[in-house]
SERO-4910 file (N, C-alpha, C, O; in steps of 0.05 Angstrom, whole numbers):
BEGIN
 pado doro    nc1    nc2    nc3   cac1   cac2   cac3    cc1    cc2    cc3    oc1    oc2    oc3
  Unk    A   -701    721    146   -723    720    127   -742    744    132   -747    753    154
  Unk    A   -749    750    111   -764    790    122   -803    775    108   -811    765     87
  Unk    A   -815    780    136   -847    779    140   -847    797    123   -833    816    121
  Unk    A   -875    785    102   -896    796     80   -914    807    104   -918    799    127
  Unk    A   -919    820     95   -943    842    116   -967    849     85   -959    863     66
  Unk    A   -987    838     86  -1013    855     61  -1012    892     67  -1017    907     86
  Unk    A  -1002    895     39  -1009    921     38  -1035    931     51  -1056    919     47
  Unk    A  -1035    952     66  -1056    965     75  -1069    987     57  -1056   1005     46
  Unk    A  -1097    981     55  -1107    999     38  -1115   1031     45  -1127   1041     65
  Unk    A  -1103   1046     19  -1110   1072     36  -1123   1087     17  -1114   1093     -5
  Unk    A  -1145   1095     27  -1168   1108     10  -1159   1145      6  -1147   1159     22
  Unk    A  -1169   1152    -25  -1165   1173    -33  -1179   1193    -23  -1165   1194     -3
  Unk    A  -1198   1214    -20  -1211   1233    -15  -1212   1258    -23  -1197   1277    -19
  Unk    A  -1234   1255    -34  -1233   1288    -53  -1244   1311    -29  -1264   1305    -16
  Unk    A  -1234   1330    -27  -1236   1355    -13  -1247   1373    -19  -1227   1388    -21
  Unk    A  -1264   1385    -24  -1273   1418    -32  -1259   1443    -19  -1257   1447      5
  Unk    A  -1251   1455    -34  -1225   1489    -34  -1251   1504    -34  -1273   1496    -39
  Unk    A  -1239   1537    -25  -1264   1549    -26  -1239   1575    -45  -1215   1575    -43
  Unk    A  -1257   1595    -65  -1245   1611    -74  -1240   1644    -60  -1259   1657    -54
  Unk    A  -1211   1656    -56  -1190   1670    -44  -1195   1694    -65  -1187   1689    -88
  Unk    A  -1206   1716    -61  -1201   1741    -89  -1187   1764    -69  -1195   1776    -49
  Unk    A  -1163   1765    -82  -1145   1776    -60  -1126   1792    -93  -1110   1782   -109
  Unk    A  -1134   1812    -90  -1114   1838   -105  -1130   1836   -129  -1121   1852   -146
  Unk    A  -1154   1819   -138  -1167   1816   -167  -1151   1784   -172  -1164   1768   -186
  Unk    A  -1138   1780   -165  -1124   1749   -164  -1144   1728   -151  -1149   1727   -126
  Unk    A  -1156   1708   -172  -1174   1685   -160  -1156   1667   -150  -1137   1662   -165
  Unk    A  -1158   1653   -122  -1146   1634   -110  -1166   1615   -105  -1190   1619   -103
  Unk    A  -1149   1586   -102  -1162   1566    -87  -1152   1563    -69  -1127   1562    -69
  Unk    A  -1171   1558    -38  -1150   1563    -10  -1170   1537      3  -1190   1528     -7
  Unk    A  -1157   1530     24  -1164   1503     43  -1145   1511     68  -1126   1526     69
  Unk    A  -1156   1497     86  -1153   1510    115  -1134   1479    118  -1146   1458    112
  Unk    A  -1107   1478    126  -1099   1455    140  -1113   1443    151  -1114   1420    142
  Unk    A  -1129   1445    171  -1140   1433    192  -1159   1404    188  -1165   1386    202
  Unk    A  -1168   1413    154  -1187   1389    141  -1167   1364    137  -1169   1340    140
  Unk    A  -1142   1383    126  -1124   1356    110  -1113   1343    132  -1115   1318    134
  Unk    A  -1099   1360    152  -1090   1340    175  -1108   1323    191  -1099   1306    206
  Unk    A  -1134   1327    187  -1146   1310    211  -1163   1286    200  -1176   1267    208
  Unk    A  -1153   1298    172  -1174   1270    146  -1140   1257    145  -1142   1234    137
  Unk    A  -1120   1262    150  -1101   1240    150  -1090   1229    173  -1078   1207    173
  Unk    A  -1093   1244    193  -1086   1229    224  -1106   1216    235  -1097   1197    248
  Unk    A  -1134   1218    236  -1152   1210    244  -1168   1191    223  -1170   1166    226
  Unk    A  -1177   1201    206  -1182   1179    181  -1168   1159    168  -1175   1137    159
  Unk    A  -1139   1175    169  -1127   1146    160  -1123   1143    120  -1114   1127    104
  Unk    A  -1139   1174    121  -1137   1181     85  -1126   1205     74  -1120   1227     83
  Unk    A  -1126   1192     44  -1095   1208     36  -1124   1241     20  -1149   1239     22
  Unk    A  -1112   1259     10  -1128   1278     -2  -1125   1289    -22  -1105   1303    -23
  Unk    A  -1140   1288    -44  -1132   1307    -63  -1156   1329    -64  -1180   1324    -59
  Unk    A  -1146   1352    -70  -1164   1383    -64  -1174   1384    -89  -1159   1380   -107
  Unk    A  -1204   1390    -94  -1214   1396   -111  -1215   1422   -120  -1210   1441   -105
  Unk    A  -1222   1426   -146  -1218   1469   -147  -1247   1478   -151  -1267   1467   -160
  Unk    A  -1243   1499   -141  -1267   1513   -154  -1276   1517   -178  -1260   1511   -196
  Unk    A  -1298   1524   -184  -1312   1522   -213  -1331   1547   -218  -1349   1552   -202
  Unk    A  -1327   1562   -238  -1329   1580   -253  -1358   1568   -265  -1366   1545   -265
  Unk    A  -1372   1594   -274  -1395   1587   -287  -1391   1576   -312  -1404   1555   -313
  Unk    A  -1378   1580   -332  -1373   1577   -356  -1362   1539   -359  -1369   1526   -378
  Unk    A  -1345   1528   -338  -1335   1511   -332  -1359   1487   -316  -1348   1467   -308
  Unk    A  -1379   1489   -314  -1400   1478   -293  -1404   1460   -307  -1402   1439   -293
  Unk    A  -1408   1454   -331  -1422   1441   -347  -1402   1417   -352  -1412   1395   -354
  Unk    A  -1372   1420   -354  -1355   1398   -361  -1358   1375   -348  -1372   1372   -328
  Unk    A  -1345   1359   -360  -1336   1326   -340  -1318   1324   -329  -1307   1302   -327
  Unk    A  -1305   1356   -314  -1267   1347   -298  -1289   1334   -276  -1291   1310   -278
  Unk    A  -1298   1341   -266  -1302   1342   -229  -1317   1300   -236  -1303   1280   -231
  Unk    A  -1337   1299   -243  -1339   1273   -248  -1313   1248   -259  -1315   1224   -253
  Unk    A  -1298   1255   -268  -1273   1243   -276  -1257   1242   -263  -1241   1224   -267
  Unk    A  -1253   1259   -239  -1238   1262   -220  -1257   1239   -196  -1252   1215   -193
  Unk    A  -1275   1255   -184  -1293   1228   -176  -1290   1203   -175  -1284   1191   -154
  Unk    A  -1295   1191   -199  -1286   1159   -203  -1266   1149   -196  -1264   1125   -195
  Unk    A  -1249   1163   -190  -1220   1150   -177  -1215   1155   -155  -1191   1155   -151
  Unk    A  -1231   1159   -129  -1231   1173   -112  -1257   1158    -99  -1276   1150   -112
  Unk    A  -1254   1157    -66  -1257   1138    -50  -1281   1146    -29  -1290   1131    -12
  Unk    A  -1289   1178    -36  -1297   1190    -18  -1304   1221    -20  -1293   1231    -39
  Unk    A  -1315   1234     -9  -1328   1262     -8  -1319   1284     16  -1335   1281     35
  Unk    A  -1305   1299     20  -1313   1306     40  -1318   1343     38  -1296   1352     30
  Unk    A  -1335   1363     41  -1345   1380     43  -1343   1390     65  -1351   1383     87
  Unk    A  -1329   1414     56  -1313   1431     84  -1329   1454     92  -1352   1455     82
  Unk    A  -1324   1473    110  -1337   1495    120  -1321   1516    111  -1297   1512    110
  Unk    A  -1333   1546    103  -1326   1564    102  -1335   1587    110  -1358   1584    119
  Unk    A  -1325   1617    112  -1349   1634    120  -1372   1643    108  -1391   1654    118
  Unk    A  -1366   1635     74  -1384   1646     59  -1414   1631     70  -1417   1613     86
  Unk    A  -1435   1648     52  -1456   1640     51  -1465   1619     23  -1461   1624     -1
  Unk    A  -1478   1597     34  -1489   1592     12  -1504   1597    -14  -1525   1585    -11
  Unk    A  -1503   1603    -28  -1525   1608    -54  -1548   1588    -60  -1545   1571    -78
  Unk    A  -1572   1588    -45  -1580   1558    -63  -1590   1558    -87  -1596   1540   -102
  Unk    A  -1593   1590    -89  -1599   1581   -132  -1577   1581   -149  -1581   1573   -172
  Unk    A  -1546   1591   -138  -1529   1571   -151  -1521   1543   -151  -1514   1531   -171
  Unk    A  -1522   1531   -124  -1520   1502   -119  -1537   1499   -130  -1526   1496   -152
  Unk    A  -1566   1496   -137  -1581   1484   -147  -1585   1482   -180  -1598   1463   -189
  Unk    A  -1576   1499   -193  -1559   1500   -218  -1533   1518   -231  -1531   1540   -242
  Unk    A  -1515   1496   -224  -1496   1509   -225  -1485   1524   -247  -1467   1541   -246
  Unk    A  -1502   1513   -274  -1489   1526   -299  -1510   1548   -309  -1511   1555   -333
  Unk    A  -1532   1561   -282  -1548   1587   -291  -1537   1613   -288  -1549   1633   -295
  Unk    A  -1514   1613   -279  -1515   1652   -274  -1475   1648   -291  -1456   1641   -276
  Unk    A  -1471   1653   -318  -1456   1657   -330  -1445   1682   -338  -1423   1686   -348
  Unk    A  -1471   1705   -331  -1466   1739   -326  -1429   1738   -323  -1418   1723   -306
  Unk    A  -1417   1752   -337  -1382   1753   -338  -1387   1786   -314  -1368   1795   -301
  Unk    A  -1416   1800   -313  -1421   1821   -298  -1423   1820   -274  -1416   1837   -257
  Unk    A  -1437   1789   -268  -1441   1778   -238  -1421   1779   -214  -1401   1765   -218
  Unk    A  -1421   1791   -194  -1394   1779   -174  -1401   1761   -158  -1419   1761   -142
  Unk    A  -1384   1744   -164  -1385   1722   -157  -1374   1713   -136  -1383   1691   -127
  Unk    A  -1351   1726   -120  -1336   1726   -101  -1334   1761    -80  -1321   1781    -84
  Unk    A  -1354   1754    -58  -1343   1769    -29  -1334   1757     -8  -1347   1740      4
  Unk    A  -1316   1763     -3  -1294   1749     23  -1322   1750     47  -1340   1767     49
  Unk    A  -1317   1727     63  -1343   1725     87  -1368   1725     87  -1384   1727    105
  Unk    A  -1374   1722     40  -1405   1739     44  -1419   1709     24  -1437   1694     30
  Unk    A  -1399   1710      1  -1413   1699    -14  -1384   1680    -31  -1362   1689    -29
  Unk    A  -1389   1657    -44  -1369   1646    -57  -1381   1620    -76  -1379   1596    -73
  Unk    A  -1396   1636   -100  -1403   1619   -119  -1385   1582   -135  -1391   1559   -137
  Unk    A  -1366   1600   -141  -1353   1581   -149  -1350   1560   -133  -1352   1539   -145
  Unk    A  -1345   1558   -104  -1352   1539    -86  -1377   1530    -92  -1381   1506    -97
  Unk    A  -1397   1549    -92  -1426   1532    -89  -1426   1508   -122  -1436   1485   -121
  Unk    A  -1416   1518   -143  -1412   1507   -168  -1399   1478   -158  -1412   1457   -159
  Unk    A  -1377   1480   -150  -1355   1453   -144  -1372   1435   -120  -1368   1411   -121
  Unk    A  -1388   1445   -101  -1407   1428    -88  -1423   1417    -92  -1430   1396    -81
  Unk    A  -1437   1435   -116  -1462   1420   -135  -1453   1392   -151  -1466   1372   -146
  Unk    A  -1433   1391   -168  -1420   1371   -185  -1411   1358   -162  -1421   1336   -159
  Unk    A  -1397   1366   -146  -1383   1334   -127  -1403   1322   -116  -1405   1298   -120
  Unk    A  -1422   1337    -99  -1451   1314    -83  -1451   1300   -112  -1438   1280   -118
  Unk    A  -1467   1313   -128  -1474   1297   -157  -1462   1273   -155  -1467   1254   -140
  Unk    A  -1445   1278   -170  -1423   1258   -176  -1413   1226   -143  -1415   1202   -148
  Unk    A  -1407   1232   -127  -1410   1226   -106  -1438   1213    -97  -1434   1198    -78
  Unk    A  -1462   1213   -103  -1487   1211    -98  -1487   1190   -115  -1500   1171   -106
  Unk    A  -1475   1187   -140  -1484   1171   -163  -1469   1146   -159  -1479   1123   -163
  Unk    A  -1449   1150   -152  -1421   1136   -147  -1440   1121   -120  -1448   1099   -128
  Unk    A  -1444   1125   -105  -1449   1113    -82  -1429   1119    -60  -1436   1108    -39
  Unk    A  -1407   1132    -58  -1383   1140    -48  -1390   1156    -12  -1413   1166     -7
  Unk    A  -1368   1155      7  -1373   1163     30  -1375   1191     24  -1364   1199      4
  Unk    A  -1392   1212     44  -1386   1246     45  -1390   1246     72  -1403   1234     89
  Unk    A  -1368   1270     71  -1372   1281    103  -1378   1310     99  -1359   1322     90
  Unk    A  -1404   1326    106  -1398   1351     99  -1399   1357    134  -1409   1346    153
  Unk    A  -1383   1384    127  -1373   1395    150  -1383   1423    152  -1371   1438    137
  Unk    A  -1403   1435    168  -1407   1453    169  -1433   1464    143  -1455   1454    136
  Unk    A  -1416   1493    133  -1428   1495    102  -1428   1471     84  -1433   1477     61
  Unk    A  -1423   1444     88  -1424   1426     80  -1446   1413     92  -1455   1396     76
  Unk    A  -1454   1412    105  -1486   1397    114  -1506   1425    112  -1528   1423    123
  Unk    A  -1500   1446     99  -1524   1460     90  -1519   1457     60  -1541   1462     51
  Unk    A  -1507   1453     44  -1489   1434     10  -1520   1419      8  -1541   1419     -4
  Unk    A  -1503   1401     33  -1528   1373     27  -1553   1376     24  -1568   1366      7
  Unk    A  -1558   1395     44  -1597   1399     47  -1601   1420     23  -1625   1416     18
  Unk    A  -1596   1435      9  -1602   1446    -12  -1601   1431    -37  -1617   1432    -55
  Unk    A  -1576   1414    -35  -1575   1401    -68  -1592   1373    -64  -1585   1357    -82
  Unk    A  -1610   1363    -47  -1630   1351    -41  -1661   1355    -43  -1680   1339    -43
  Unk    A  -1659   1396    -44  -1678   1404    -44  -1690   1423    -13  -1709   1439    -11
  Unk    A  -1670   1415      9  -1681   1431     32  -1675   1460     25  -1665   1470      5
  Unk    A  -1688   1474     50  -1680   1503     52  -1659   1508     79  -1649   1491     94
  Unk    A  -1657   1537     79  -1636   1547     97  -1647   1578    100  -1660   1593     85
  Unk    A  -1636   1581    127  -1649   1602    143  -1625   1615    134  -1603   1603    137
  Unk    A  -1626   1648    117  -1605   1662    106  -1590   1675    133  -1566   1680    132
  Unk    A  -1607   1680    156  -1586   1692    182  -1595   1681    204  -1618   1689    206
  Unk    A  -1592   1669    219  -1598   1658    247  -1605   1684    266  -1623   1684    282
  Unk    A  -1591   1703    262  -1597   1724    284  -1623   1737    272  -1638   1751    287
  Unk    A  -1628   1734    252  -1649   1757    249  -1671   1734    258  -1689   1742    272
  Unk    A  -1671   1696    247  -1692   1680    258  -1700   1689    282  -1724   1694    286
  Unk    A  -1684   1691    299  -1679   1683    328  -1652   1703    336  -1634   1705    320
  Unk    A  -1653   1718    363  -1631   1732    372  -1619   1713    386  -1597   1705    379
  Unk    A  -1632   1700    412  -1617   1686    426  -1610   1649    414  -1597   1632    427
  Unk    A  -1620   1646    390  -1610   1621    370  -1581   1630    356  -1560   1617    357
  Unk    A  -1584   1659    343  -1566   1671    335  -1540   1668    352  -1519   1658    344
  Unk    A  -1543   1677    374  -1523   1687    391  -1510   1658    400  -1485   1656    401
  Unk    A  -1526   1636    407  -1514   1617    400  -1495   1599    386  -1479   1583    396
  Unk    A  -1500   1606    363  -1487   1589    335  -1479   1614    331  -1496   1622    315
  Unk    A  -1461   1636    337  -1453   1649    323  -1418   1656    324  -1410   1648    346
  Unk    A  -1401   1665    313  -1366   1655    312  -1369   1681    334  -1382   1702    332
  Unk    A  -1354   1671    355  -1344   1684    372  -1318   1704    385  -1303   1702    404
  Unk    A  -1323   1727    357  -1301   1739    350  -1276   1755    369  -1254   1764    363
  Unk    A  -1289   1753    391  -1276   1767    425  -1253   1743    436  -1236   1746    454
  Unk    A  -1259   1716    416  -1236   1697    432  -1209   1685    416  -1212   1693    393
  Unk    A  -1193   1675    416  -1174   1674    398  -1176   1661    383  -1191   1643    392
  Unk    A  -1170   1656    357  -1183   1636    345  -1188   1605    350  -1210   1594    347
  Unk    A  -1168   1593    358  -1167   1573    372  -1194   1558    394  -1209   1538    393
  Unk    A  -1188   1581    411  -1215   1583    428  -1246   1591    412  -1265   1597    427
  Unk    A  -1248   1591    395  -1279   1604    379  -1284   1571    366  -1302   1566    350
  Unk    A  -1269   1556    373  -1280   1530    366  -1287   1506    388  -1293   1483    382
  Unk    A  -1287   1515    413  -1291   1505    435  -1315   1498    432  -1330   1501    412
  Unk    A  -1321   1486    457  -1367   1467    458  -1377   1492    465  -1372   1504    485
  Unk    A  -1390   1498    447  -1409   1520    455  -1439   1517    457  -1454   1536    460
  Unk    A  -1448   1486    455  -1476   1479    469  -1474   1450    467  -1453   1438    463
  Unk    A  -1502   1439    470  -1506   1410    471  -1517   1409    435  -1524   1427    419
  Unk    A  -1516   1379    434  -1538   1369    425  -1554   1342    426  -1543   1325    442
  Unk    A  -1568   1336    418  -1587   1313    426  -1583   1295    390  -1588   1308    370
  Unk    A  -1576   1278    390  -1560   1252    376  -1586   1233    374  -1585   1220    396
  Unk    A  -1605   1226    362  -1620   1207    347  -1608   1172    349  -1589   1162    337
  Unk    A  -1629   1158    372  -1611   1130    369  -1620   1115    348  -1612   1092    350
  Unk    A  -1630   1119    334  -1642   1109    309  -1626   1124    288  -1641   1123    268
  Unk    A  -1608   1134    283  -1591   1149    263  -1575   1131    261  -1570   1114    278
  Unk    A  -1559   1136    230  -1520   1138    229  -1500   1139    237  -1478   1129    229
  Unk    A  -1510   1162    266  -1490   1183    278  -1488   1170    303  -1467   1171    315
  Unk    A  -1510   1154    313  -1512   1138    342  -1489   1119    348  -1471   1117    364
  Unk    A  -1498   1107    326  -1469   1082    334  -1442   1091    327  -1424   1075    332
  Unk    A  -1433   1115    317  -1404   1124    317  -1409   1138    342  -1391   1137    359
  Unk    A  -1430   1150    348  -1416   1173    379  -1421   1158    404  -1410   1163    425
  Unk    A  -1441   1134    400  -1446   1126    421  -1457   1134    448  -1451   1125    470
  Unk    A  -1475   1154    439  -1477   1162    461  -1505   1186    455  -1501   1191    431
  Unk    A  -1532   1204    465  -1551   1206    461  -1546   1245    463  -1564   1261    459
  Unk    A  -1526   1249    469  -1517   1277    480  -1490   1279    471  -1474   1259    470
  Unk    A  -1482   1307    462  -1445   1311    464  -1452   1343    466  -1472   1357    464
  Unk    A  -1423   1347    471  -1419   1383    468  -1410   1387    448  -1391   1372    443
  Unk    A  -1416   1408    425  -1397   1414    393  -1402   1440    393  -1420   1449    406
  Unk    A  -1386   1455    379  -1367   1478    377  -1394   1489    359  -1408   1471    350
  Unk    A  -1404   1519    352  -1415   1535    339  -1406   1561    319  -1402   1584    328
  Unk    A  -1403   1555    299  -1394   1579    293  -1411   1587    254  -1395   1586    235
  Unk    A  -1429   1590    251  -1436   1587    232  -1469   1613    235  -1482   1617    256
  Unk    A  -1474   1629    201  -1495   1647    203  -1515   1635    192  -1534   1642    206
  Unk    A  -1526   1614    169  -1545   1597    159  -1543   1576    177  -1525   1568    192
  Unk    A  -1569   1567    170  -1578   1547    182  -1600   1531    175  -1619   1545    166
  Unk    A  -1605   1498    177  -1626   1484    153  -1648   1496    173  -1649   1495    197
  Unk    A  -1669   1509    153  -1697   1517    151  -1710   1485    155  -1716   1470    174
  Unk    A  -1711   1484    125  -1731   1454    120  -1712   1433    112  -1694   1439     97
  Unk    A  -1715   1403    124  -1703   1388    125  -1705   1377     87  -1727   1382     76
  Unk    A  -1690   1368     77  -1690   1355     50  -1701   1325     53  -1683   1310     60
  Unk    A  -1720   1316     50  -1739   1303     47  -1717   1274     51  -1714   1257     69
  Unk    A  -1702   1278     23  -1680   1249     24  -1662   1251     45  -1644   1234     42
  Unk    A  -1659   1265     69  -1641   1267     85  -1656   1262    121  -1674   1276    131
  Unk    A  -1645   1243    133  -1659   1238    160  -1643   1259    183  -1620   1264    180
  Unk    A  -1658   1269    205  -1646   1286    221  -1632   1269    242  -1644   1250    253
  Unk    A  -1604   1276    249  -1588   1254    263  -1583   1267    290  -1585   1254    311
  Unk    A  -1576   1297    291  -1581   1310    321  -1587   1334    314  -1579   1344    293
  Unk    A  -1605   1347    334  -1605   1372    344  -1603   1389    362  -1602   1381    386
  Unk    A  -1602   1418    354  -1596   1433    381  -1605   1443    404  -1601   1419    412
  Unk    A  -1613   1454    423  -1627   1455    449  -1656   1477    431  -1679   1469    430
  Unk    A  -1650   1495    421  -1664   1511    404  -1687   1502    379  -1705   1516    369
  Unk    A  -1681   1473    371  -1695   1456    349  -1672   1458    321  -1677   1443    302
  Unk    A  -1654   1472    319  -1642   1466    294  -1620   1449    288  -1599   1445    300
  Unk    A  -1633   1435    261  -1616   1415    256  -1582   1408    261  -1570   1418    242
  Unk    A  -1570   1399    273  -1537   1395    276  -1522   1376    262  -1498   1379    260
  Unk    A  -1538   1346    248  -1538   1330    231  -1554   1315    222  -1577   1312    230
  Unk    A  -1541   1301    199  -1564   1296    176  -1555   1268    163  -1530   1267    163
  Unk    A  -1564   1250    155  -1555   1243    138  -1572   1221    105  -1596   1215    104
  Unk    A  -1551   1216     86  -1576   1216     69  -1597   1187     75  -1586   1169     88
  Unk    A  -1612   1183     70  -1637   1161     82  -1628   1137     54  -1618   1142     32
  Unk    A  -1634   1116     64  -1621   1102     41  -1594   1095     27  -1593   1081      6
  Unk    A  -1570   1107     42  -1547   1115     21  -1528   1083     31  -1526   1072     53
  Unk    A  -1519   1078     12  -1513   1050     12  -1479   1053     35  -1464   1033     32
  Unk    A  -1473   1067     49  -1453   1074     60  -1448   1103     75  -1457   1118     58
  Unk    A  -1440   1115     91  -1432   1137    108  -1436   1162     94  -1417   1165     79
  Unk    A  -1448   1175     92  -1465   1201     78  -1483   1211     97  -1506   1205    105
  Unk    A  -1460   1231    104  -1467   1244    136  -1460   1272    136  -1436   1273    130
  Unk    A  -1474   1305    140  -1464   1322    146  -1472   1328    177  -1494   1322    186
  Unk    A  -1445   1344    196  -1451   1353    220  -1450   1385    219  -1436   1396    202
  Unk    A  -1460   1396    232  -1465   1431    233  -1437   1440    247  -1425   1460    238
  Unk    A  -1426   1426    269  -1396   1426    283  -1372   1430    263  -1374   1429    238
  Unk    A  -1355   1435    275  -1333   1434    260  -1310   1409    284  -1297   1418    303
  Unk    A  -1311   1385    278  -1302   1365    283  -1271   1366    285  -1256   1361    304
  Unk    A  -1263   1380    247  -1231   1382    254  -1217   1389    271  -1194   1383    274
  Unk    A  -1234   1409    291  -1210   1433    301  -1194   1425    318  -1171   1433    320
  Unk    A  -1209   1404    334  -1199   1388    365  -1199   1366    374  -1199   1358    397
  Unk    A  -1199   1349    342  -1199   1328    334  -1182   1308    346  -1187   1284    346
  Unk    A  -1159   1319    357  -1134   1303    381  -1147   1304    407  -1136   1290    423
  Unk    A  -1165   1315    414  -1174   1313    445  -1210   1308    453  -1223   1302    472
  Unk    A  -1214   1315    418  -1247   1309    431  -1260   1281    418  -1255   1273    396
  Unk    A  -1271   1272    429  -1273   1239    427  -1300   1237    399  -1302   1220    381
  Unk    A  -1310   1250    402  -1342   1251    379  -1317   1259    355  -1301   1243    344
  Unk    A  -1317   1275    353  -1295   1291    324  -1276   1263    325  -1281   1252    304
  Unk    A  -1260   1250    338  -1244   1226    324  -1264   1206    320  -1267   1205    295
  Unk    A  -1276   1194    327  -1303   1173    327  -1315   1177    294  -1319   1159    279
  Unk    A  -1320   1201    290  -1335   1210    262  -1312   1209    237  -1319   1205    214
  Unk    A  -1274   1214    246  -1263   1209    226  -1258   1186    228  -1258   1170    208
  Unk    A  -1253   1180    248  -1247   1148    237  -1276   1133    225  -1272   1121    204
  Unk    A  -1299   1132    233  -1318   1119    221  -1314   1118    186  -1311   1099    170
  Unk    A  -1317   1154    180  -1307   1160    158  -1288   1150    137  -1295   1144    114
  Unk    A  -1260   1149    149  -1243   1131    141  -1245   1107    129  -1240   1099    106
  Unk    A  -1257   1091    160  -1266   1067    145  -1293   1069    126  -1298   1046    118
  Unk    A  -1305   1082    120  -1325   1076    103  -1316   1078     77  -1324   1062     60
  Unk    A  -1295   1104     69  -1280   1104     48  -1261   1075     46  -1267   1058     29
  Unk    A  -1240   1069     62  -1234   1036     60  -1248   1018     45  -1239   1007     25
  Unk    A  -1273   1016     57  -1290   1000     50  -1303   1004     19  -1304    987      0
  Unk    A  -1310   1028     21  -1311   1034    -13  -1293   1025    -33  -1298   1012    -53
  Unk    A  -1269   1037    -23  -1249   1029    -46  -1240   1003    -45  -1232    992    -65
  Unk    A  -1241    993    -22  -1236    961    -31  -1262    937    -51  -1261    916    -64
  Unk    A  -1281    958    -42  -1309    948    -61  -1298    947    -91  -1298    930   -108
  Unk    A  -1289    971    -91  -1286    991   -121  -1271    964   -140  -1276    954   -162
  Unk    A  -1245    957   -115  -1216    945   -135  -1232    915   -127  -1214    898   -125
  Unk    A  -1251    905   -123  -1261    872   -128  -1275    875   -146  -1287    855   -155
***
């Protein structure tokens, strides 16, 4: 006789791609490292969102897509933020504008960030931003962002900054502390008042976004996480990059799995 076992539920997750201009050819590119560690550690499956064009901002794909989908998660890239594109994404339609420098700048990202928080925000849905994803949050909230850390600060800079002398691998190692809020979000997944997390990032949140509570920071005073105040479920960005070492470091699995389950939990909300 063959045991019924209940299907196990497995939550969807929308991803943010960042855009690739390589020969005049627009790409949408994503780093493995998001998808494998949102499916070995979370426990969720992914579909990649695309980037978004000015002309295209205004549609209902990215909301339509949304609704069927379990979850948020907002990745890191090198570019820099825009916040007067994130903050409206259907203002700079200039066909003159460039909109894409490799390491500098990547609009169309900032476009596809603006609509998914949106959308995601409204929904009530889990987000994890990661990196340029917890500076996403504090802008499309309303915070600000420090455009270079080194020019704020040399020795803040030199801190949080990608550590181009080591292999790549190694440029994601603990490269300081931070101090974890027991009154946060973030407390009862890390358990703990202190961790070491990896630096590699040139912005940084200036002013906190009013709707967003500070969950840790760095030895220096800048923010490392956030999350939103009020949000009916796991709506969390960290300044770390969690994926990289996600098989050996205990905070980075703790945060996907929390994650996971909070999407679970959503989507099982969703189908009652």
């Amino acid at each position: 006789m063959r045991l019924q076992h209940p299907e196990r539920t497995q939550a969807v997750v929308a991803v943010t791609s960042n855009r690739l201009l390589v020969d005049g050819v627009h790409r949408d590119w994503l780093r493995r490292k998001y998808v494998q560690a949102l499916h070995r550690h979370a426990g969720v499956a992914c579909v990649i969102l695309p980037t978004v064009d000015a002309e295209d901002a205004m549609e209902e794909v990215a909301p339509a897509i949304m609704r069927r989908l379990d979850g948020l998660v907002l990745t890191g890239d090198e570019s820099n933020v825009d916040p007067a594109v994130l903050s409206a994404p259907a203002s700079f339609a200039d066909p003159d504008r460039r909109d894409v420098e490799p390491g500098i700048l990547d609009r169309p990202r900032d476009r596809l960030s603006a609509v998914a928080i949106e959308s995601a925000i409204a929904l009530g849905m889990p987000i994890l931003g990661i990196c340029r994803g917890l500076q996403e949050l504090n802008v499309y909230f309303g915070g600000t962002l420090r455009p270079s850390l080194a020019e704020w600060s040399r020795e803040s800079g030199a801190m949080h900054a990608e550590k181009p002398d080591r292999p790549r691998d190694r440029q994601y190692d603990a490269a300081h502390c931070v101090r974890i809020s027991s009154y946060g979000a973030l407390f009862p997944i890390a358990r703990t008042i202190e961790a070491q997390v990896n630096s590699l990032h040139n912005q940084g949140i200036e002013a906190l976004a009013p709707a967003l509570r500070r969950e840790a920071w760095a030895p220096d005073g800048l923010v490392e996480a956030a999350s939103v105040i009020g949000a009916p479920t796991l709506q969390i960005g960290v300044q770390w990059h969690p994926e990289w070492h996600v098989s050996t470091d205990l905070l980075s699995k703790q945060l996907f799995k929390a994650f996971g389950e909070a999407c679970v939990g959503y989507c099982r909300t969703k189908k009652g």
